[in-house]
C-alpha positions as CSV (number, residue, x, y, z in Angstrom):
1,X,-4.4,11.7,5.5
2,X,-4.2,9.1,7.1
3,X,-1.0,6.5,8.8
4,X,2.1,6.2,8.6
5,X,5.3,5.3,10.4
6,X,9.2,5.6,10.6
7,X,11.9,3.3,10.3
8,X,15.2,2.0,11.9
9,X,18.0,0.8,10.7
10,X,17.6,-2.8,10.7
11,X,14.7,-2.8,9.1
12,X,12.3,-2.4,12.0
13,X,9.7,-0.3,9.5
14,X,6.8,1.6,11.1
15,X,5.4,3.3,8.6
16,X,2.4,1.8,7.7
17,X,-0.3,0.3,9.8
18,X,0.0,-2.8,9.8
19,X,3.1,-5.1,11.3
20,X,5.8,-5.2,9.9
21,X,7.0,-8.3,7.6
22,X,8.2,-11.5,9.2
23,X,11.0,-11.9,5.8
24,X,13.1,-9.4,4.6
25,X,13.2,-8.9,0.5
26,X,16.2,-10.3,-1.5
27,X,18.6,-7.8,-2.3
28,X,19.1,-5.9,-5.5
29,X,16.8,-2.4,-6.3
30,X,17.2,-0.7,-10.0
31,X,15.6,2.7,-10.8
32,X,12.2,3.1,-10.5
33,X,12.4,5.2,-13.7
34,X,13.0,1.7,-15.9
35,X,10.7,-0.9,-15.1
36,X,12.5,-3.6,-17.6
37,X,15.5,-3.8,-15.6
38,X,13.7,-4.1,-12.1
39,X,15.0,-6.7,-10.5
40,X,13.1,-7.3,-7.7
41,X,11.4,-10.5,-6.6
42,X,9.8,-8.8,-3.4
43,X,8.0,-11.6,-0.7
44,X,6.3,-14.6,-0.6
45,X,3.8,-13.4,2.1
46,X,3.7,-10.0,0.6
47,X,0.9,-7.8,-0.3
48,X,-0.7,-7.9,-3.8
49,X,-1.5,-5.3,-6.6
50,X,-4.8,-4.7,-4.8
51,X,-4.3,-5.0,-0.8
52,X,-1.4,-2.5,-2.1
53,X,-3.4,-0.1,-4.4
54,X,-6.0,0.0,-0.7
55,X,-3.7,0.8,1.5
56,X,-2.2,3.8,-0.4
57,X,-5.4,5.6,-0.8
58,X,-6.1,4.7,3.0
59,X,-2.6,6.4,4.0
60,X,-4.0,9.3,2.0
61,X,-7.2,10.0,3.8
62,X,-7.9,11.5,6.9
63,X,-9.5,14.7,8.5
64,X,-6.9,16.6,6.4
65,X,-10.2,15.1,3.2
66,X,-12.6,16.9,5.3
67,X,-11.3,20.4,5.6
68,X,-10.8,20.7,2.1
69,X,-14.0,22.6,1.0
70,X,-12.9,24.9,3.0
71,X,-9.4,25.4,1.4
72,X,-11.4,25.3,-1.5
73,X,-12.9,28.5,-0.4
74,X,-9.7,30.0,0.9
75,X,-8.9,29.4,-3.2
76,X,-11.9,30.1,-5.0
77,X,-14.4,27.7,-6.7
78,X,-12.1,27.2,-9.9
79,X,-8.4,28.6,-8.2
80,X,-9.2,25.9,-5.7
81,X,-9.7,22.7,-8.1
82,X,-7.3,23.9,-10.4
83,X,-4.8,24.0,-7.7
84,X,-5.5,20.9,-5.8
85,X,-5.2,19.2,-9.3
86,X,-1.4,20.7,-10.1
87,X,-0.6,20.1,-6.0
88,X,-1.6,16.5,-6.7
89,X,0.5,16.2,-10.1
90,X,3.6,17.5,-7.8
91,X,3.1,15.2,-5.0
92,X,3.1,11.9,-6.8
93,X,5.9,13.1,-8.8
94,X,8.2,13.8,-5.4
95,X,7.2,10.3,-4.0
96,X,7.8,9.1,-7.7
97,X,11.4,10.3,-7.1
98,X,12.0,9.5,-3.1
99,X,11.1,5.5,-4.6
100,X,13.2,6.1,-7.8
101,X,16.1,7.5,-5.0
102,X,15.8,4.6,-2.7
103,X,16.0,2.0,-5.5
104,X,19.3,4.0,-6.6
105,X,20.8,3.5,-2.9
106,X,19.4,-0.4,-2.4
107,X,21.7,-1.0,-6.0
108,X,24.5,1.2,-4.9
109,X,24.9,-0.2,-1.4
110,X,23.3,-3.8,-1.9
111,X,20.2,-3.0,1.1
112,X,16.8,-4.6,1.0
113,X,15.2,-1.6,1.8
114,X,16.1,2.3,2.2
115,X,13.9,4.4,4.4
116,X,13.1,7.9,3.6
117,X,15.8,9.2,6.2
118,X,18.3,6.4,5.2
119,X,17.6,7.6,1.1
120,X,18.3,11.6,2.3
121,X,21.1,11.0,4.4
122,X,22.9,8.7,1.7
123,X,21.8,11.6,-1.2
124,X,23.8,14.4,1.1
125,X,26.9,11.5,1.0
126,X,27.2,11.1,-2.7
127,X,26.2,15.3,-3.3
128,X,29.2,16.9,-4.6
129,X,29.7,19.1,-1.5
130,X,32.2,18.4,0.9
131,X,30.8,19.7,4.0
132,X,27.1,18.3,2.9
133,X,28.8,14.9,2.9
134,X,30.4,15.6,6.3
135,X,27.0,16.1,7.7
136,X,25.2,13.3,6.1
137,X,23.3,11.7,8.9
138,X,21.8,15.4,10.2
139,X,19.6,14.5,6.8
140,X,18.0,11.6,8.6
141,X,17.3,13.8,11.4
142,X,15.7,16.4,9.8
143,X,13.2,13.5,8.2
144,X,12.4,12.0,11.6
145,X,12.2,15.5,13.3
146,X,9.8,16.5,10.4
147,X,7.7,13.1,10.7
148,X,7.5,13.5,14.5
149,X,6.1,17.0,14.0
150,X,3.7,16.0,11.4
151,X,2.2,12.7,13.0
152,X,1.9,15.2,16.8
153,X,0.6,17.7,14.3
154,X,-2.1,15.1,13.4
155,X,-2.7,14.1,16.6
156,X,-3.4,17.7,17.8
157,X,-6.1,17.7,14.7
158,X,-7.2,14.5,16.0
159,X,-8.2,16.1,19.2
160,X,-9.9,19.0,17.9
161,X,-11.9,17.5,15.1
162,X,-13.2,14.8,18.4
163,X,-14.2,18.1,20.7
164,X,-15.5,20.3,17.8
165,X,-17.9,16.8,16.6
166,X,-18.8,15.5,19.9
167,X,-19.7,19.3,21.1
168,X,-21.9,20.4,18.1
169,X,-23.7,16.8,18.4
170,X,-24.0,17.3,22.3
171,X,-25.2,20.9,22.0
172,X,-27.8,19.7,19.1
173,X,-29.0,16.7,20.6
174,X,-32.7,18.1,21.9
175,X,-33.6,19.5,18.4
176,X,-32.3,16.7,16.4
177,X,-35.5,15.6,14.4
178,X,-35.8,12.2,11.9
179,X,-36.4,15.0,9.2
180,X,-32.9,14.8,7.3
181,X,-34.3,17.4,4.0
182,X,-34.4,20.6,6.1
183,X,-31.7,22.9,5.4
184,X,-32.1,24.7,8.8
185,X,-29.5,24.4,11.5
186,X,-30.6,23.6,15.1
187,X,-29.8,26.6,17.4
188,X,-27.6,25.0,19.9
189,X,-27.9,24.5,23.0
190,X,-25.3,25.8,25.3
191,X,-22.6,23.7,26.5
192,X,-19.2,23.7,27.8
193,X,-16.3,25.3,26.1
194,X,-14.6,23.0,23.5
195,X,-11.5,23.0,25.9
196,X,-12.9,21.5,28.2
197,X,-14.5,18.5,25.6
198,X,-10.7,18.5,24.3
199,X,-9.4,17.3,28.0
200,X,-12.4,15.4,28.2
201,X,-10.8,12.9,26.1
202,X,-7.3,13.3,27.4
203,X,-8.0,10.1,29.6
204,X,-9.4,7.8,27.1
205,X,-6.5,8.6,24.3
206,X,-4.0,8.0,27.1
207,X,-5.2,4.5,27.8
208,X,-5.2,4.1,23.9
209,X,-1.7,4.5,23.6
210,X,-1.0,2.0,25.8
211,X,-1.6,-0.5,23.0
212,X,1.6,-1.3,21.8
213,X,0.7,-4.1,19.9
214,X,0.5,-4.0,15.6
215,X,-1.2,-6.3,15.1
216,X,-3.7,-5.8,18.2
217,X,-3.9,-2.0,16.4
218,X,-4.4,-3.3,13.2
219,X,-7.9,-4.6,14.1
220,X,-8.7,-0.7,15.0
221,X,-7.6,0.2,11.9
222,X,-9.8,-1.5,10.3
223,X,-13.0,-0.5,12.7
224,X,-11.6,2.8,11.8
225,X,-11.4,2.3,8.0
226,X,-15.1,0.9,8.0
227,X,-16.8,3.8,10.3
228,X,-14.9,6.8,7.9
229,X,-15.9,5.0,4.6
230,X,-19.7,4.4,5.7
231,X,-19.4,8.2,7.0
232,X,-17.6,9.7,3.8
233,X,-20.2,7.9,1.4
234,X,-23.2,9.4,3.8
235,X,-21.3,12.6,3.2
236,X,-21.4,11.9,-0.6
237,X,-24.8,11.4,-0.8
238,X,-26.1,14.6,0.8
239,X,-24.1,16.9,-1.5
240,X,-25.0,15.7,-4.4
241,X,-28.8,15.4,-3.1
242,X,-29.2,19.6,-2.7
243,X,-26.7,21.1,-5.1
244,X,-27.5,25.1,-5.4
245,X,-26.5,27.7,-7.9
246,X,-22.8,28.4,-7.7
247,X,-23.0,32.0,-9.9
248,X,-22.3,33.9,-6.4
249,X,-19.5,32.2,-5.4
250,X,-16.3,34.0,-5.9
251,X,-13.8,32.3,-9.1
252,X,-11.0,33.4,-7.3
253,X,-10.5,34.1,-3.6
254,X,-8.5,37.0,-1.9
255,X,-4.5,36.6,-2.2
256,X,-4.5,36.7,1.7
257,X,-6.3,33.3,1.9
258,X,-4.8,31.6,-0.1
259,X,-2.0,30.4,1.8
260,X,-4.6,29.1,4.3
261,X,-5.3,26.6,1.4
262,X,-1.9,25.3,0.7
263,X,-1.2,24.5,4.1
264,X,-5.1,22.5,4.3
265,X,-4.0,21.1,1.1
266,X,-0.2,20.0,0.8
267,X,-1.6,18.3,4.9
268,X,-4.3,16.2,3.1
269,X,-1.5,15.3,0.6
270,X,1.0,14.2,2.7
271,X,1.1,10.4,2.2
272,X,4.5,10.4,1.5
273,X,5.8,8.5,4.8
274,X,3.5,5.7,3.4
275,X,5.4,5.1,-0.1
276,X,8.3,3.2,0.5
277,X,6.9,0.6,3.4
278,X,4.1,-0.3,0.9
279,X,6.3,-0.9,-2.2
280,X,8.7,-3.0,0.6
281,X,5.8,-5.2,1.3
282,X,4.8,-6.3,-2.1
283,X,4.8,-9.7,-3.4
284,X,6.0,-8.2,-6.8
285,X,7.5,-4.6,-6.3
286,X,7.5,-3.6,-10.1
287,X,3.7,-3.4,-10.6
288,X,3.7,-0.4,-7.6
289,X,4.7,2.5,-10.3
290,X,1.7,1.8,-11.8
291,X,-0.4,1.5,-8.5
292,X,1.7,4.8,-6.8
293,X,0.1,6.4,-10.0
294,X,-3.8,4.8,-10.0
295,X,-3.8,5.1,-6.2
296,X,-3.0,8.9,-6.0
297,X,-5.0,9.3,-9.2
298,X,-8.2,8.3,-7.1
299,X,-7.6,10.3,-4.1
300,X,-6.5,13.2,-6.3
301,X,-10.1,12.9,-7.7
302,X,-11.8,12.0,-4.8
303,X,-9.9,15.5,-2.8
304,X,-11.2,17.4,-5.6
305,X,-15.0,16.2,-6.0
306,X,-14.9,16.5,-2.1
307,X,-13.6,19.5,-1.7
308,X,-15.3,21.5,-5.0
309,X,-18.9,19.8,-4.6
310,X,-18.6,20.3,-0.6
311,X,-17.6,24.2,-1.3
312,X,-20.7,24.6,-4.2
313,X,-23.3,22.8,-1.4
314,X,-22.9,24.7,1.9
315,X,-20.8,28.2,0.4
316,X,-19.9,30.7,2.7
317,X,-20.8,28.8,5.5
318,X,-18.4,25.8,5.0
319,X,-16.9,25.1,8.4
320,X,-13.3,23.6,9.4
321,X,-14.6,19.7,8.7
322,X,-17.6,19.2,6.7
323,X,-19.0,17.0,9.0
324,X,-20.0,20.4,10.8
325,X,-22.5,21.4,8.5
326,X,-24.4,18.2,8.0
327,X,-28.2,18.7,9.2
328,X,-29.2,18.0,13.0
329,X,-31.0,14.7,12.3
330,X,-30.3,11.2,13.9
331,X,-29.1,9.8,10.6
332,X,-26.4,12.7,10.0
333,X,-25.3,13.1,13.4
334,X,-24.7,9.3,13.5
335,X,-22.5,10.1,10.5
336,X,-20.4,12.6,12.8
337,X,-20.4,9.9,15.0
338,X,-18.8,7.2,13.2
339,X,-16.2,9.3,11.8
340,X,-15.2,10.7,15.1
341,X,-14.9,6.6,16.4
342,X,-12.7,6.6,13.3
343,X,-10.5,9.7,13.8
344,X,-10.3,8.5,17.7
345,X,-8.9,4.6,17.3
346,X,-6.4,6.2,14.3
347,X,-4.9,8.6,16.7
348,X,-3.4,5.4,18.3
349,X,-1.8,4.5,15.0
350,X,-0.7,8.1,14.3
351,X,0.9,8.2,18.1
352,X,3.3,4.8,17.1
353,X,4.9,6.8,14.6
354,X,6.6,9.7,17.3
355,X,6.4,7.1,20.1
356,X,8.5,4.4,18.1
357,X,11.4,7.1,17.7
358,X,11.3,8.6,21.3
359,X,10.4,6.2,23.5
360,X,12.9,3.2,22.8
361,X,15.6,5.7,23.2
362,X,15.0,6.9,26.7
363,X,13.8,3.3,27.7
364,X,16.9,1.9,27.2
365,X,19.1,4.6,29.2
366,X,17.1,3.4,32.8
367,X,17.0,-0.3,34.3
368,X,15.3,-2.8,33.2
369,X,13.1,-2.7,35.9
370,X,12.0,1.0,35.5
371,X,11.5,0.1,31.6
372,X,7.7,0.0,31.7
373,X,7.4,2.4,33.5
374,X,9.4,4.9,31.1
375,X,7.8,4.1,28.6
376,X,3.9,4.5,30.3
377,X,5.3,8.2,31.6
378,X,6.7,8.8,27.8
379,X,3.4,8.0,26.1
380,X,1.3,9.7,28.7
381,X,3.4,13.3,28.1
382,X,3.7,13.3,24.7
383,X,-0.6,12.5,24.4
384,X,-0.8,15.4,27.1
385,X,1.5,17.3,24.7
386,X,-0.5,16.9,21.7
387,X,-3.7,17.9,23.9
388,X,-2.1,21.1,25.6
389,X,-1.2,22.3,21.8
390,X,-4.7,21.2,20.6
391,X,-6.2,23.4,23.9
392,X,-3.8,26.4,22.9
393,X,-5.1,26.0,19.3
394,X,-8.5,25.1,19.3
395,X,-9.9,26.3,16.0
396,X,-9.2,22.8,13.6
397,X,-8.8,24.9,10.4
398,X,-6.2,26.3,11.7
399,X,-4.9,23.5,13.2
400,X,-4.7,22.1,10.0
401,X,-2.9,24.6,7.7
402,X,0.0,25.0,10.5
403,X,1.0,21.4,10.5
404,X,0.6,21.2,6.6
405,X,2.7,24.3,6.1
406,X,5.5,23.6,8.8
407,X,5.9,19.5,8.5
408,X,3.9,18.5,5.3
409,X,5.2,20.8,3.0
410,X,8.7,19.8,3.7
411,X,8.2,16.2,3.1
412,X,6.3,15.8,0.5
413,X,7.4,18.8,-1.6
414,X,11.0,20.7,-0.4
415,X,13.2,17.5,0.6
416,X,12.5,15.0,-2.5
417,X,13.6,17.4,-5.2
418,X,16.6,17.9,-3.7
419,X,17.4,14.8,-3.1
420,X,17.0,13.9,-6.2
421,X,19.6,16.8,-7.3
422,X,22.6,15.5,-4.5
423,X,21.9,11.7,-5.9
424,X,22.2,12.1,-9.3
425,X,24.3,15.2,-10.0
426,X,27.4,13.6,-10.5
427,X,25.9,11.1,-13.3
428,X,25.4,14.3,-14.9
429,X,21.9,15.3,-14.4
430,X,20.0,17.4,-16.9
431,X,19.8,21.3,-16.7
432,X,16.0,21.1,-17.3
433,X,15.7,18.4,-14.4
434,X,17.8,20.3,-11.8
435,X,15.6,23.6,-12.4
436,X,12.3,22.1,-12.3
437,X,13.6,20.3,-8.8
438,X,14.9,23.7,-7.7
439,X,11.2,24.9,-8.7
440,X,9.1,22.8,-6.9
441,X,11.5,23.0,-3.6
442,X,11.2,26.8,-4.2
443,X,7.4,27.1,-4.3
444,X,7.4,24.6,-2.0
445,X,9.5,26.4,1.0
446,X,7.6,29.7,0.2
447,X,4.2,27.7,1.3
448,X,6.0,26.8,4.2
449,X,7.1,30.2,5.3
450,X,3.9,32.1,3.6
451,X,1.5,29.4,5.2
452,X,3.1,29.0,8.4
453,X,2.9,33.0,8.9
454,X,-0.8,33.4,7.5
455,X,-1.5,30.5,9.9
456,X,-0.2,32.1,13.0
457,X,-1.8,35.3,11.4
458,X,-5.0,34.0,11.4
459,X,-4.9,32.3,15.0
460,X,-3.9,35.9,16.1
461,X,-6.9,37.2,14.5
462,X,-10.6,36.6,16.4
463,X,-13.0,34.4,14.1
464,X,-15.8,35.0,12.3
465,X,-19.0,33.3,14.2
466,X,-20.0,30.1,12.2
467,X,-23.4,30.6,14.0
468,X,-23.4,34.2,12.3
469,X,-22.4,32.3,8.9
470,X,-25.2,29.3,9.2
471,X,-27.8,31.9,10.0
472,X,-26.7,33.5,6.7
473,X,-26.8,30.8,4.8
474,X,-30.3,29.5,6.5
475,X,-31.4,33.2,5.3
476,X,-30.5,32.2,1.5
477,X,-32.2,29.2,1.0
């Protein structure tokens, strides 16, 4: 999963990572559904095909990548692929349509760009229902209120994944060996509770947030993009090293699971936010159909050789983030490492997105002298916000399928099909269109309610000891 950021209405776009454009596009948007007519010039100091194609699959990829062996679980060994397969198919074909919808609204209304809350709340004012119409601009809210839950919701995951990481290399650190072939865990030593590492960092993500500057967080990004990649392909590399016989793991999980999965899943697939800022910052807007599809094809792939091959490698003993079950040497634990110092400067980047909606608001209803201080106070509660939630929910699998089920599910799967219904049903849109729309909102508002409750089901319900589970699988080899 990975960064992304709202919008305003003049074109102040924060939802990507990196600042926005100094030059705003020429007008005049046709449908992203016929590339011969696209009109588009896009900017001279745009992005090309490629820094384009990078920055979608980096948008993509976040912890949500790591927990997916573990959906994969929740799913079976071949429910699991299957489904993260036809969950990718649907998600590129919603942000398909939210960029086909906002080219419709840029020709309509003659606008350089269209956000995703601008693009809902002008679908709701040309759908054919009076009172819908009347109520128009309650669409952007519900977008921002959604993207404000889902980049907190990250941020809580942020600060779990750090504790859980940083507690299981603390409690490890006086057996970890050079010997990186053993498949033996290192009985931990005890520490404190992961609470307490969870308002450990409180103080250092507080003083992150203070960074208010773009481009200044751009350079993190990039530290953070490095240290994941060199983690993810250490990852890689160990899996496919120690592969064992997957006959006794189960084809098809228990329906009760299951939900678990979609809410793990539809959260590492949320890169919706990302779509329209990147396509906005092109230097030639009508190759992106073709990149929207390569890039998702890749992290489609990618999320399923992850998450199958991670499943297949450590079994019933697959933890909340991979990273968890790597052996207790130096090498691997340096590989926890890095990704944490990842995770940790993109929680900064995550953070802009809610900050950039809440804080200008309030700053600008005090004097200009209590301005800085307003906004320091704001930042500092909502990062104490996201770490009282994390506290109150410290198990990250969890974690995880909540925010995908409540926020992630709604944006990338319930709101663009209907949006696509309230802009084009006047034109006269097809029968066989408007019911597959109606589908995937449908199945994708019963993950929402089915995940959210198995969610809060599971958090109810005391855990299974991972020690109990690595000793098991210790037993097996």
């Amino acid at each position: 999963m990975s960064t992304r950021r709202l919008r305003s209405e003049d074109y102040n776009d924060y939802s990507s990572t990196e600042a926005t454009p100094d030059g705003s596009p020429p007008e005049g948007i046709n449908s992203f559904a016929s590339p011969s007519s696209y009109q588009r010039f896009g900017e001279s100091n745009g992005t090309t095909w490629f820094q384009t194609l990078i920055h979608l699959v980096k948008g993509n990829i976040g912890t949500g990548l790591l927990g997916l062996p573990l959906a994969v679980k929740n799913a079976g060994i071949v429910l699991g692929p299957l489904s993260l397969l036809v969950m990718g198919i649907a998600a590129v074909h919603c942000m398909g349509i939210l960029v086909k919808c906002a080219h419709h609204f840029c020709n309509k209304y003659q606008r350089p760009f269209v956000d995703y809350g601008d693009a809902v709340m002008y679908g709701l004012e040309a759908s054919p229902s009076a009172w819908l119409r009347t109520h128009a601009i309650w669409g952007r809210y519900v977008v921002g209120f959604f993207l404000i839950l889902t980049q907190l919701g990250f941020c809580c995951v942020y600060f779990v994944f750090l504790a859980d990481n940083l507690k299981q290399v603390i409690s490890a650190a006086n057996g970890t060996t050079n010997d990186c072939h053993s498949n033996k865990t290192t009985v931990l030593t005890p520490t404190m509770d992961s609470r307490l590492f969870i308002l450990s960092l409180l103080p250092f993500l507080v003083l992150l947030v203070y960074i208010q500057n773009l481009k200044f967080l751009s350079v993190f990004s990039m530290l953070a993009n490095l240290a994941m990649l060199s983690s993810l392909i250490m990852i890689n590399w160990y899996i496919l090293t120690g592969l064992p016989d997957p006959s006794n793991l189960p084809l098809v999980a228990g329906w009760k699971t299951y939900p678990l999965f979609f809410g793990t899943a539809i959260f590492a697939f949320e890169g919706i936010g990302v779509v329209l800022p990147l396509e906005n910052k092109m230097k030639n807007p009508r190759h992106f159909p073709m990149i929207l599809y390569v890039g998702m094809a890749i992290v489609t792939i990618l999320y399923i050789s992850l998450g199958t091959l991670g499943y297949l490698r450590f079994g019933a003993s697959i933890q909340a983030s991979i990273t968890l079950n790597l052996p207790d040497c130096w090498l691997y634990q340096s590989v926890k490492l890095l990704y944490s110092i990842g995770i940790f400067f993109t929680y900064a980047l995550q953070f802009y997105v809610p900050a950039e909606i809440i804080v200008p608001g309030a700053v600008s209803q005090v004097p200009e002298r209590w301005a800085l201080w307003v906004n320091l106070l704001l930042r500092t509660c909502l990062v104490c916000v996201t770490c009282l939630l994390a506290i109150l929910i410290p198990r990250l699998d969890i974690v995880i399928s909540l925010v995908g089920s409540v926020s992630s599910s709604a944006l990338a799967l319930v709101i663009p099909p209907l949006l696509e219904i309230t802009t084009y049903y006047s034109d006269g849109l097809h029968p066989v269109t408007i019911a597959k729309d109606i589908l995937i909102s449908v199945l994708g508002f019963a993950g929402f309610v089915v995940g959210t409750y198995e969610s809060l089901w599971a958090l109810a319900t005391p855990p299974i000891s991972n020690t109990t589970n690595a000793l098991a699988f210790v037993q097996e080899k």
